[in-house]
C-alpha positions in Angstrom: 65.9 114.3 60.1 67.5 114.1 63.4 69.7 111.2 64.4 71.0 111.7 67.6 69.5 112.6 71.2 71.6 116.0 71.6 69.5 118.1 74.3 68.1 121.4 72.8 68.1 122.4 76.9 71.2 124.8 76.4 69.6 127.0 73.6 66.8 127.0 75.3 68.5 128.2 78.2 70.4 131.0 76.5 66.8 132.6 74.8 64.4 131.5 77.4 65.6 132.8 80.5 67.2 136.1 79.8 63.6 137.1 78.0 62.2 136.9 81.4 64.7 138.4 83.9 63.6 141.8 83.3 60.6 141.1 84.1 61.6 139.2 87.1 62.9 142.2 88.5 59.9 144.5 87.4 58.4 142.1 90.0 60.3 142.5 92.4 60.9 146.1 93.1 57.6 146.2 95.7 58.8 142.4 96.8 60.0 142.4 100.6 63.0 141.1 101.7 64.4 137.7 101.6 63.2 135.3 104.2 60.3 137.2 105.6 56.9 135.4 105.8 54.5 134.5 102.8 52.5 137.5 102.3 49.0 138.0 101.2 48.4 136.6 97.6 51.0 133.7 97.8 49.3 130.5 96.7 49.9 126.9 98.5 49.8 123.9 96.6 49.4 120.7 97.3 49.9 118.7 94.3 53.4 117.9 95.4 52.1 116.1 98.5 53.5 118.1 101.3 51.6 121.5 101.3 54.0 124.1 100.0 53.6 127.6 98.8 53.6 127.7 95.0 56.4 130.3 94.9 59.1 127.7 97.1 58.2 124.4 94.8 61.3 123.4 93.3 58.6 122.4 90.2 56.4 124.0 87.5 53.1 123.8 89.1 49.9 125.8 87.2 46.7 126.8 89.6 43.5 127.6 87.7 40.7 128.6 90.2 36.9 129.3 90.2 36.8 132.5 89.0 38.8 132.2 85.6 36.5 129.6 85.2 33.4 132.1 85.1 31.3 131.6 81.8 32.5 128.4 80.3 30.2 126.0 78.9 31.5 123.5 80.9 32.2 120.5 78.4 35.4 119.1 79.7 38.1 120.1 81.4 40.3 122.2 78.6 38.0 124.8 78.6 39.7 125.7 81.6 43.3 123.9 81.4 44.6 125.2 77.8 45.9 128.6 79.5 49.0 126.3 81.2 51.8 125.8 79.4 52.8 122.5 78.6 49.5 121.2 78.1 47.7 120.0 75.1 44.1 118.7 74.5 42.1 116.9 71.8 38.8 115.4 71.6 36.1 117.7 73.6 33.3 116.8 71.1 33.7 113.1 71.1 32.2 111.4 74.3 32.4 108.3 73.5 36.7 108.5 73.0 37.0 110.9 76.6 39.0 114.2 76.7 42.6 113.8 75.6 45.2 115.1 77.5 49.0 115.4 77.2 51.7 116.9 79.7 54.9 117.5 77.9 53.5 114.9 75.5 53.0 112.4 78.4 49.5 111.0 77.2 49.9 112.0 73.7 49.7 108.3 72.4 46.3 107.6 74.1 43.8 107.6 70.7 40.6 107.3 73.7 40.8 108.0 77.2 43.9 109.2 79.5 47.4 107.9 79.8 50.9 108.7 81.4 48.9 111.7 84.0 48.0 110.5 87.3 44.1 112.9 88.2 43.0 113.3 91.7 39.4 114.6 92.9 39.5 115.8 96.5 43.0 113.4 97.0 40.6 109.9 95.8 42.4 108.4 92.7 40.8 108.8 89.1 43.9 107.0 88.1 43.2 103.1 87.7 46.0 100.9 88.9 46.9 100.5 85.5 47.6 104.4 84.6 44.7 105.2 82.5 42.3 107.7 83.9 38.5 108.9 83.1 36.7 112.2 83.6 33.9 111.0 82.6 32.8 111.8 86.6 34.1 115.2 86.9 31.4 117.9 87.3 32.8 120.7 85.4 30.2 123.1 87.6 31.5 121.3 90.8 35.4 122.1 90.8 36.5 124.8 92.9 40.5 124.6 92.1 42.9 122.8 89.7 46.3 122.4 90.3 48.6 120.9 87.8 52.2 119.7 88.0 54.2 119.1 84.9 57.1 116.6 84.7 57.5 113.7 85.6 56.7 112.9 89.6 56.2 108.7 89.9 58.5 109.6 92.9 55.1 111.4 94.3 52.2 109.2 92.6 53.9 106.2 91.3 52.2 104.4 88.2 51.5 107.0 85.2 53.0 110.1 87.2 54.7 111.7 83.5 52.1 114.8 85.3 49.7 115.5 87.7 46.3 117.3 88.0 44.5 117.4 91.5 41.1 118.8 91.4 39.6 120.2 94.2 35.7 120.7 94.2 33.6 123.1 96.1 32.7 122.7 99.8 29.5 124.5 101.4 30.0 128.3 102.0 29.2 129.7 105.8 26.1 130.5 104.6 23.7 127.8 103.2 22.6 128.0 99.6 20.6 127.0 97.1 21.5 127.4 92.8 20.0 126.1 89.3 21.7 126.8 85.8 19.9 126.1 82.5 22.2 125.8 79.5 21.4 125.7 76.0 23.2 126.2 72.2 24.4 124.9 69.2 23.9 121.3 67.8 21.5 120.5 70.4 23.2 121.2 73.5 21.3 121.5 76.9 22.1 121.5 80.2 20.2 121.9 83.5 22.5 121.7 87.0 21.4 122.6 90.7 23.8 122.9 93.7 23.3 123.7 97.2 25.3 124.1 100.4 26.3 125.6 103.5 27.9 124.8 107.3 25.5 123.4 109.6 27.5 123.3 112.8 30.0 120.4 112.4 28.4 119.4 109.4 30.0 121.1 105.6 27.6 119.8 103.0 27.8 120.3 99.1 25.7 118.8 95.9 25.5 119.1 92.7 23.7 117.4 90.1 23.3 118.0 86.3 22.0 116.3 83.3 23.4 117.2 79.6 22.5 116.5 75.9 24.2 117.0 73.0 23.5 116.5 69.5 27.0 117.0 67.9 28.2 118.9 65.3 29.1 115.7 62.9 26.5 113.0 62.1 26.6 110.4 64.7 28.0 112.0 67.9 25.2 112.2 70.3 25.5 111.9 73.9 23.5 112.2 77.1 24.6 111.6 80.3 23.7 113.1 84.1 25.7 113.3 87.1 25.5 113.4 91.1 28.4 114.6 92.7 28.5 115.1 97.4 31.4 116.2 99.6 30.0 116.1 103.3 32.7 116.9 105.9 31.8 116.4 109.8 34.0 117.9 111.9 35.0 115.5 114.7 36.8 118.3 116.5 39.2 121.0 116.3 42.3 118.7 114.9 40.1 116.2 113.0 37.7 115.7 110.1 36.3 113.4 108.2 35.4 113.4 104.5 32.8 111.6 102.5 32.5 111.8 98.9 29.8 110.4 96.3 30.2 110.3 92.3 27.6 109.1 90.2 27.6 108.9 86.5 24.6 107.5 84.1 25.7 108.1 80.4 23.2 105.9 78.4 25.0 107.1 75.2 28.0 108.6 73.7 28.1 107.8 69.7 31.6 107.8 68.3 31.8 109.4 65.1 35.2 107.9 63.9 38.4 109.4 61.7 37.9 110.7 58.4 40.5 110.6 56.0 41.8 113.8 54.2 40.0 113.3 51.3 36.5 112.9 53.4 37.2 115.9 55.4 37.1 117.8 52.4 34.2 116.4 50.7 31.9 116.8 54.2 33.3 117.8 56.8 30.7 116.9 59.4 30.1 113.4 58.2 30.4 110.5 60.3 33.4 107.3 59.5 31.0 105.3 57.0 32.6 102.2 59.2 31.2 103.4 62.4 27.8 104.2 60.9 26.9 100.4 59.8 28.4 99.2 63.3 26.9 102.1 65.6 30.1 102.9 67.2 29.9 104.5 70.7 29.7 103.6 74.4 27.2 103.7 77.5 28.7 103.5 81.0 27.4 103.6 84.5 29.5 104.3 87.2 29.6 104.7 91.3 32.0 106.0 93.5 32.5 106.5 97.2 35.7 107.8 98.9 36.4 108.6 102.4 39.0 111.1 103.8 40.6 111.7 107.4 42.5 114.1 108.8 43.9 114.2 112.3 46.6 117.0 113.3 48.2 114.7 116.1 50.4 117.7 117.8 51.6 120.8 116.2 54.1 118.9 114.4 52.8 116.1 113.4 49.6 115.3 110.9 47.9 112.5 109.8 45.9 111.6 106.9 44.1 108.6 105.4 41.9 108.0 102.3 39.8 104.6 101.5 37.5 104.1 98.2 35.4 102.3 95.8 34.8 102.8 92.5 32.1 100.4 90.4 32.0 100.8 86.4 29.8 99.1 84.3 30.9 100.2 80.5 30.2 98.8 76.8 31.2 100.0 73.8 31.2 99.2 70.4 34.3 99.3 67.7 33.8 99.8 63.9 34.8 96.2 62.9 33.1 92.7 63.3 35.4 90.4 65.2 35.5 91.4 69.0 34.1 94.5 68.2 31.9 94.9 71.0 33.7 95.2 74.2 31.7 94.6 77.9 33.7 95.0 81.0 32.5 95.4 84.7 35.0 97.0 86.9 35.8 97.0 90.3 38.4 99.5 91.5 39.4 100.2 95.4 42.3 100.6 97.2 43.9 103.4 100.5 46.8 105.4 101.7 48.1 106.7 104.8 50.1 109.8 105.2 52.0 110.6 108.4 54.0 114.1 108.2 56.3 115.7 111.2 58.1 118.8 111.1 61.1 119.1 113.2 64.6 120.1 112.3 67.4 118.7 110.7 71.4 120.3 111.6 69.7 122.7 113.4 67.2 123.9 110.5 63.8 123.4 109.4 62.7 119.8 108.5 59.2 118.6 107.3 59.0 114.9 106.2 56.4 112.7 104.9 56.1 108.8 105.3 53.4 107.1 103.2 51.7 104.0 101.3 49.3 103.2 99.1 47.2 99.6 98.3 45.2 99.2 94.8 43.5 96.9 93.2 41.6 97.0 89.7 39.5 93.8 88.9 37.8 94.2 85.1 35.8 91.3 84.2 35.8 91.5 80.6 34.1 90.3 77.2 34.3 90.6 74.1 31.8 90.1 70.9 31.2 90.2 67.7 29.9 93.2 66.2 27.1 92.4 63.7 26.2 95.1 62.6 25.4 97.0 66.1 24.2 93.7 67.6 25.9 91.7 69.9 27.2 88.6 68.3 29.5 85.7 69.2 31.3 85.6 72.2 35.6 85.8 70.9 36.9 86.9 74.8 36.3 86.3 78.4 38.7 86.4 81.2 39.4 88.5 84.5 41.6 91.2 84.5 43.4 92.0 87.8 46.1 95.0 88.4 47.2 95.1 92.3 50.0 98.4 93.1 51.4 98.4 96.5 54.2 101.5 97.0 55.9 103.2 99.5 57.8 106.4 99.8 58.9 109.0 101.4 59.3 112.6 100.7 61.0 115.2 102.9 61.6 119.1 102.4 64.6 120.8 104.3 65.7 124.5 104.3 69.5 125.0 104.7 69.4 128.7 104.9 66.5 131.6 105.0 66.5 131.5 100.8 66.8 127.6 100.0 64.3 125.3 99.8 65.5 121.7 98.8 62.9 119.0 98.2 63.7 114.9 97.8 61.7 111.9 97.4 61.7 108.5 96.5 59.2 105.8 96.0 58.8 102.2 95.4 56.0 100.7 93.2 55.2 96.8 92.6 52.3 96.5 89.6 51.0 93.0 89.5 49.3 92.2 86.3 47.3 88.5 85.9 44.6 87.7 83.7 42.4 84.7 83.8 41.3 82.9 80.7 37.6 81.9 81.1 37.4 81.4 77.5 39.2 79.0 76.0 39.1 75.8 77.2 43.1 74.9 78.1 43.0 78.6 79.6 46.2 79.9 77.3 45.4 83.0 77.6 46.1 82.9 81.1 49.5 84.7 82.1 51.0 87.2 84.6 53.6 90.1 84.9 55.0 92.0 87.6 56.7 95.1 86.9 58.8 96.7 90.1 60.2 100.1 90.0 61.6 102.9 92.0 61.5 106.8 91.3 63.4 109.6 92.7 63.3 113.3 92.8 65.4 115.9 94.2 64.6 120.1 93.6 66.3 123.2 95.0 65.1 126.7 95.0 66.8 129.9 95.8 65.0 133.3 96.9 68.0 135.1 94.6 66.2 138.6 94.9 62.6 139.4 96.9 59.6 136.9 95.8 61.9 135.7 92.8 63.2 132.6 93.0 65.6 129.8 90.6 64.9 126.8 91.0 66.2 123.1 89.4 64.9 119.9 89.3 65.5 116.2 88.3 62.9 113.7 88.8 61.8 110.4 87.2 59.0 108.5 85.9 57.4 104.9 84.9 54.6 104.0 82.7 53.5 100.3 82.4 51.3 99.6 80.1 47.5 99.4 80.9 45.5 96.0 80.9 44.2 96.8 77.4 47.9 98.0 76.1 48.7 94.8 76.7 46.9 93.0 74.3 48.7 90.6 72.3 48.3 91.3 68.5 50.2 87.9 67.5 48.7 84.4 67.6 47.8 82.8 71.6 46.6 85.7 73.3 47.9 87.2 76.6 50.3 89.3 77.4 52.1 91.5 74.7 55.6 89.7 75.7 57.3 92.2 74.0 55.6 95.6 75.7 57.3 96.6 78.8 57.1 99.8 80.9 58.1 103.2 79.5 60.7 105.2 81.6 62.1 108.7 81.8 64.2 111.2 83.6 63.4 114.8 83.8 65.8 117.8 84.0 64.4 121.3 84.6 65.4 124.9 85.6 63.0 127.7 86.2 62.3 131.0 87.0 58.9 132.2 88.9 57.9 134.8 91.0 55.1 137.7 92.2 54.7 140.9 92.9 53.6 144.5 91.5 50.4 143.2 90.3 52.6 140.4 88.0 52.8 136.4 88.9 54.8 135.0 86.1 57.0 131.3 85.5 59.3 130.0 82.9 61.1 127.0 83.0 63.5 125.3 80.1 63.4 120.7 80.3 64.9 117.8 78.8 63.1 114.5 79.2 65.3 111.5 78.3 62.7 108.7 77.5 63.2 104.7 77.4 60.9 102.8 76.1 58.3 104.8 74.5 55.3 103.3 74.4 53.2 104.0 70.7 50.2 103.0 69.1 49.5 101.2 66.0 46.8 99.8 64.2 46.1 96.2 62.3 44.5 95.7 59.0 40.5 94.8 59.5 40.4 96.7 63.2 40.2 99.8 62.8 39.9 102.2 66.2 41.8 99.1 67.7 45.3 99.8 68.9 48.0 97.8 69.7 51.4 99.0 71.0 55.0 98.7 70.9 57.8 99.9 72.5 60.0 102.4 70.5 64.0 102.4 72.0 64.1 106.0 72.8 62.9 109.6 72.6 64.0 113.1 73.7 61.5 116.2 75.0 63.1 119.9 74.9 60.9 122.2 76.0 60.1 126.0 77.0 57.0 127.1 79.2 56.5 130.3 80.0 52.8 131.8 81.8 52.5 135.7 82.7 49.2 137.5 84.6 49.3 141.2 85.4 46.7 143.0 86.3 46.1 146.3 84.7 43.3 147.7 87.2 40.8 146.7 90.0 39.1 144.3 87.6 40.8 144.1 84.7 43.1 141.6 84.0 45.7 140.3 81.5 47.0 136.7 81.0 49.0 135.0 78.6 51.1 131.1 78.0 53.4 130.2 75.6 55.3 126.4 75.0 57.6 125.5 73.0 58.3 121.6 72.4 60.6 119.8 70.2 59.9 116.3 70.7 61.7 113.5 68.8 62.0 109.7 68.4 65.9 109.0 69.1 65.9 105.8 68.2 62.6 103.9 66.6 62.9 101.2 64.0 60.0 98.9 63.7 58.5 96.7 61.0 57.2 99.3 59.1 60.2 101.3 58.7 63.2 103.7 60.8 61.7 106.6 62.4 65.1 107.6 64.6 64.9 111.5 64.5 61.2 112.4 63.4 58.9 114.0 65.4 56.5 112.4 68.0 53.3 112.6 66.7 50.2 114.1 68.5 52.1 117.2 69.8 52.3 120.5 68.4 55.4 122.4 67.9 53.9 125.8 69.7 50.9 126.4 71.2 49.9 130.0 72.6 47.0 131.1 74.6 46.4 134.7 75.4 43.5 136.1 77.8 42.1 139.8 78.2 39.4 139.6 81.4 37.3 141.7 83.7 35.5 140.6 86.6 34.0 142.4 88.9 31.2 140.3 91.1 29.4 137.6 89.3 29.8 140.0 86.3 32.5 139.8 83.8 33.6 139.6 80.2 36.2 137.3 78.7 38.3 137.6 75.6 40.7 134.8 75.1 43.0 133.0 72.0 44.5 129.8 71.6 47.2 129.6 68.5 48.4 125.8 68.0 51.2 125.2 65.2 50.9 122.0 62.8 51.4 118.4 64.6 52.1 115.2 62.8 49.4 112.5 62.7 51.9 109.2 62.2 54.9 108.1 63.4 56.6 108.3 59.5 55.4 112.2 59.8 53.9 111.7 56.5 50.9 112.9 57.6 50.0 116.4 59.4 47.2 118.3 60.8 47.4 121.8 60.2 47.6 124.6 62.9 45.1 126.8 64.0 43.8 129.9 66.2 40.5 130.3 67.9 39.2 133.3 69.3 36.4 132.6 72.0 34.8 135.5 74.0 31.7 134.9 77.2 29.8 137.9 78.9 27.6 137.6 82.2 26.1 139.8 84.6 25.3 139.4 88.1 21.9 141.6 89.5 20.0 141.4 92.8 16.0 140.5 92.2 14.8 140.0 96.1 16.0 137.7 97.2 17.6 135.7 94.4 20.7 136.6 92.3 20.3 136.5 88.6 22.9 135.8 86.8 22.4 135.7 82.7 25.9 134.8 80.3 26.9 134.0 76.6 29.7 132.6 75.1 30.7 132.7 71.4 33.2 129.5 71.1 35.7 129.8 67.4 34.6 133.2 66.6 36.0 133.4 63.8 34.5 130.0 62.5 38.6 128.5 62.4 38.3 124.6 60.3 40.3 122.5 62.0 40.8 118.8 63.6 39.5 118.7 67.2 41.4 115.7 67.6 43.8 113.2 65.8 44.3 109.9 65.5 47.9 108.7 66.1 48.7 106.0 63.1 45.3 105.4 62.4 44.5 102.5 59.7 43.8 103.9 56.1 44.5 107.4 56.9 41.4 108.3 59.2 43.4 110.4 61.5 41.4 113.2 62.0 38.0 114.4 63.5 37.1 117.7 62.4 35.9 120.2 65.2 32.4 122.5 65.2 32.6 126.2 62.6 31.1 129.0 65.1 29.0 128.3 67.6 26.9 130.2 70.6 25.3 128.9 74.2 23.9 131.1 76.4 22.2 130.3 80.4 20.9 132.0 83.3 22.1 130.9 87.0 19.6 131.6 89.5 21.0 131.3 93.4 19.8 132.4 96.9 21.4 132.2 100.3 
C-alpha cells in the first residue's frame, strides 16, 4: 500500500500528453491563424459563468447536445453523460436512492442522492444550500444541452462546487409545434410524453409532460412517477427578457430494493434485501418549482442578469430498520443572484469582468418514526432544519496578447447551519454551526499553433457537510461536533483543440484533499450513514475525449480516464487505511461511440468498459469490472402532415452481470445492487409543425 501523497501528475504528464500532440497537429493543418475570430463550429460555454468559447476556457469543460442524445430511453441522466471523461455513475435502476454521480470522485461517497457537484437547470439551482442535489425533476426528453465542468470551481458556485453540470432545456422553435412519444420495454417499463412549442411574437413557449412506470428488474423496485416541466420567455424588448420556469414532480412510489451481499448475489441475483422486504423500503415525493430569470444588456458593454426561485418538497421514505426508520421532511428551498458584467480594457487590452451574489435559504421540517413493519410508528425525531448561504465574488477574464487568455476568480461563502429541537423537551438537540470559506481560481491558455491551445489551471473547493451528514451518531443528538467541511486544491494542464473534422481534449490533475468526508454505517441501521472526516487524500488523473467525423453523417467518438485515487492519511476506529484506494471509483473507465445521423434518422453503436472498484474503505471488498455494448436505431418519414418517427434500443447486448451500483462501507457486506441481463424498449414519436 501507499503511504505518502507523492503526485502521479508528472508520469502522467510524460505519457499523456505527447500521445496527443500528433494529433493536435493533424488538427491543426486546416486551423487559421492565431488570433483571428471564432469560426463556424466553435462552441461557447457558459458553465464557467462568463460566456466563453469552449476552445479559450482555461478548464476541462464536456458539451453533450440534443442530437447525441437521439434514441435513448431516457432513464436518467448517464445515458447521455458516461461519454465525458472523468465522470462515473451508479444507480439508474433504483429510484428510490437517485442517480449517483461522481466528478473526479467528487460525489463518490454519496450511497443515495448527489453530493460534492453543484447542477443547474436553465441557471435556477438544483443544488440545496447544503450541497446535495436531486434530479428527480429533470425531464430527460426536455434538455436541449449539457455542459459539464470538471474540477473543482467553489470559486464560481461556492458550496459543493468539486464539479459542475448546467443543463439547458429546450425553448420553442420559430415555428410552433406539437409532439407525443410512447415508450415501452423490459420489466414493465412505459412511458407516454407530449411537448409542444413555438414563438408567438414576444412570447417563446415550451412544455413537456410525461408520466413513466417501471417494474424493475429485481423484486421490489417499482416506481411511477409523472412530470410537468415550462420555460416561457417574453421578450420585453430588444436588450431584455424575462424567463419563467415551472417543474413539477408527482412520484407516488419508488421501492428500494437494498444491497445484497456476495453470497446473495450469487444465489439470486434479482432478489430484493430480505431487510427491505419486511420494512417496504422506498420513498414517494412531491415536488414544485418556480424560477424566474432576467436579462437586461444595459449598453454594449455592460449586461445584467438576475434569477429568483422557489422550490417546495414534500418527501417520505422508509429505511430497512425499526428505530427512526421512517423519515418525513417538508422542504422549503428559495433564494437569488445578480450578475453585473462590463467589458472594457485593462493596460490597454481586452477586459471582461463579472461582479455577483447569491442569497439561499433551505428550511426542512423534519420527522422521524419508527418503522414497524412499513407502518408508521412512534415519533423518535422532530426539529427544523435551516441552511442560509450568502456569497460573493468576482470573476474577471483578461487577454494580454492575441493568443492568451487568463481567467481569475474568487468567492466568499458563509453556510449557516441551525436546527431546532421540537422533540425533546429541554430542546438538546438544538445547536448551530457556521462554516465561512473563500475559493480562488486562476487559468491561462495559450493559442501555441492555430485552434490548439495549452492551457493550466489551479482552482479550489469546499464541501460542508449536508444537514443529514451531520447527524450525530453518539449519545445527545445534534451536530456531528467532530464533521467539518472537506477541502481541496486542484492542479491541471491540458491540451484541446478543433479542426479537420477532429475536436479532441486531454488534460493530466492532482487534487490535494483535506478533510475527506466518508461514509459509514452502525450496527442495527442498515442503509443509514453516518460520516467522518478522513485527514487527507490525493486524486491523479488522465482525461482524454476525441470525435472525428468520418463522412457527412457518420461519426466517430471515443473517452478514456484514468484515476488513481488514494487515502493519504485515514486512521479511524476501525483500523489505518493511509494509502488504499478510495472506494466507489473505478481505476479506468472507457467509452467508445460509432454514429450516423442523418435527419431524425440514425443508428447508434456505443461501449462502456469500467475496471474493478473497491466497495470499503479497508479495500477488502471489490466489485468487479465490466463492458456493455448498447446499440438504438430510428427512422424519421413524412406521413402528411405529421413526422413519424419509430426507434429501438438494445441496452447490455451482450447480457454483461454486473453491480449497477455499490454501496460504500455498507453494514454486513450488502454492497452491491446487481444491474438488469439484456434488455429491449422500443417507441414511436409522432410531431407536426
Amino acid at each position: 500500500m501507499r503511504t505518502t501523497g507523492r503526485s502521479r501528475l508528472g508520469p502522467l504528464l510524460a505519457a499523456g500528453l505527447p500521445a496527443l500532440l500528433p494529433c493536435a497537429g493533424l488538427a491543426a493543418g486546416s486551423a487559421p491563424g492565431n488570433g483571428s475570430p471564432a469560426p463556424a463550429g466553435a462552441i461557447t460555454v457558459s458553465a464557467p459563468r462568463l460566456k466563453q468559447p469552449l476552445n479559450q476556457t482555461p478548464a476541462a469543460i464536456s458539451v453533450v447536445t440534443r442530437r447525441q442524445m437521439q434514441g435513448q430511453q431516457g432513464l436518467a441522466l448517464d445515458e447521455s453523460l458516461d461519454r465525458v471523461p472523468g465522470t462515473f455513475f451508479q444507480d439508474r435502476y433504483n429510484f428510490a436512492q437517485d442517480l449517483r454521480i461522481s466528478i473526479r470522485g467528487f460525489g463518490a461517497r454519496a450511497n443515495f442522492g448527489i453530493r460534492g457537484i453543484k447542477i443547474l437547470v436553465d441557471g435556477i439551482p438544483a443544488t440545496l444550500a447544503d450541497g446535495q442535489s436531486q434530479v428527480d425533476g429533470i425531464d430527460m426528453n426536455a434538455i436541449q444541452r449539457i455542459e459539464v465542468m470538471r474540477g473543482p470551481a467553489s470559486s464560481l458556485y461556492g458550496n459543493a462546487s468539486g464539479g459542475v453540470i448546467r443543463i439547458t432545456t429546450r425553448s420553442g422553435p420559430p415555428t410552433p409545434f406539437a409532439a407525443a412519444t410512447v415508450k415501452g420495454g423490459s420489466y414493465g417499463f412505459r412511458e407516454a410524453d407530449v411537448q409542444a412549442g413555438g414563438q408567438f411574437g414576444a412570447w417563446n413557449d415550451f412544455v413537456d409532460a410525461s408520466a413513466m412506470r417501471l417494474d424493475g428488474y429485481r423484486d421490489h423496485s417499482r416506481t411511477q412517477n409523472a412530470n410537468f416541466n415550462g420555460k416561457f420567455r417574453y421578450d420585453l424588448g430588444p436588450d431584455a427578457s424575462l424567463t419563467t420556469v415551472v417543474g413539477l414532480v408527482n412520484s407516488p412510489q419508488a421501492q428500494d430494493p437494498g444491497g445484497l451481499t456476495a453470497a446473495e448475489v450469487r444465489a439470486d441475483r434479482r432478489q430484493a434485501a430480505p431487510g427491505n422486504l419486511l420494512y417496504d423500503a422506498g420513498e414517494h415525493v412531491s415536488q414544485q418549482k418556480l424560477g424566474l430569470v432576467y436579462k437586461r444588456s444595459l449598453d454594449p458593454a455592460d449586461e445584467l442578469s438576475a434569477h429568483g426561485f422557489f422550490v417546495r418538497r414534500d418527501f417520505g421514505n422508509r429505511l430497512p430498520f425499526e428505530h427512526g426508520g421512517q423519515v418525513r421532511f417538508l422542504r422549503h428551498y428559495g433564494g437569488g443572484g445578480l450578475d453585473f458584467t462590463h467589458v472594457g480594457s485593462l493596460l490597454g487590452r481586452p477586459n471582461r469582468v463579472l461582479l455577483g451574489t447569491e442569497l439561499e435559504r433551505q428550511r426542512d421540517d423534519r420527522q422521524r418514526y419508527d418503522n414497524v413493519l412499513g407502518r408508521r410508528g412512534a415519533m423518535t425525531l422532530n426539529q427544523i432544519e435551516t441552511v442560509d448561504n450568502a456569497a460573493g465574488y468576482v470573476q474577471d477574464e483578461y487577454r494580454p496578447g492575441a493568443r492568451w487568455n487568463v481567467n481569475l476568480g474568487v468567492r466568499y461563502d458563509s453556510v449557516g447551519f441551525r436546527v431546532q429541537d421540537r422533540y425533546l423537551a429541554d430542546g438538546n438537540q438544538s445547536g448551530r454551526r457556521t462554516l465561512g470559506q473563500w475559493s480562488y481560481s486562476a487559468g491561462a491558455s495559450y493559442a501555441w499553433h492555430g485552434r490548439q491551445r495549452v492551457y493550466t489551471n489551479v482552482s479550489t473547493s469546499f464541501e460542508t457537510p449536508t444537514t443529514t451528514e451531520f447527524a450525530n451518531p453518539g449519545p445527545g443528538g445534534g451536530f456531528n461536533p467532530n464533521l467539518g467541511p472537506q477541502e481541496a486544491t486542484n492542479y491541471e494542464l491540458g491540451l484541446k483543440g478543433y479542426g479537420g473534422g477532429m475536436r479532441y481534449d486531454v488534460s493530466v490533475f492532482h487534487i490535494d484533499v483535506r478533510d475527506e468526508l466518508v461514509p459509514y454505517q452502525l450496527p442495527g441501521q442498515p442503509g443509514r450513514d453516518y460520516y467522518v472526516n478522513a485527514g487527507s487524500s490525493a486524486r491523479d488523473g488522465l482525461e482524454t475525449s476525441l470525435r472525428y467525423r468520418l463522412g457527412a453523417h457518420l461519426t466517430v467518438s471515443g473517452s478514456y480516464t484514468y484515476s488513481a485515487f488514494r487515502f493519504d492519511h485515514f486512521r479511524d476506529s476501525s483500523g489505518n487505511y493511509s494509502g488504499n484506494t478510495i472506494p466507489g471509483i473505478p481505476r479506468q473507465k472507457l467509452f467508445a461511440e460509432l454514429a450516423w445521423r442523418a435527419g431524425g434518422s440514425f443508428a447508434v453503436l456505443d461501449a462502456l468498459g469500467v475496471s474493478r472498484l473497491y466497495a470499503d474503505n479497508a479495500n477488502d471488498a471489490t466489485s468487479p469490472g465490466y463492458a456493455l455494448v448498447n446499440v438504438r436505431f430510428g427512422l424519421s418519414r413524412k406521413a402528411g402532415d405529421f413526422e413519424v418517427r419509430p426507434f429501438l434500443g438494445l441496452g447490455n447486448l451482450l447480457d454483461t452481470r454486473y453491480s449497477q451500483n455499490v454501496r460504500i462501507n455498507a453494514f454486513g457486506g450488502r454492497y452491491y445492487e446487481p444491474a438488469p441481463g439484456r434488455n429491449v424498449y422500443l417507441g414511436i414519436k409522432l410531431r407536426t409543425g
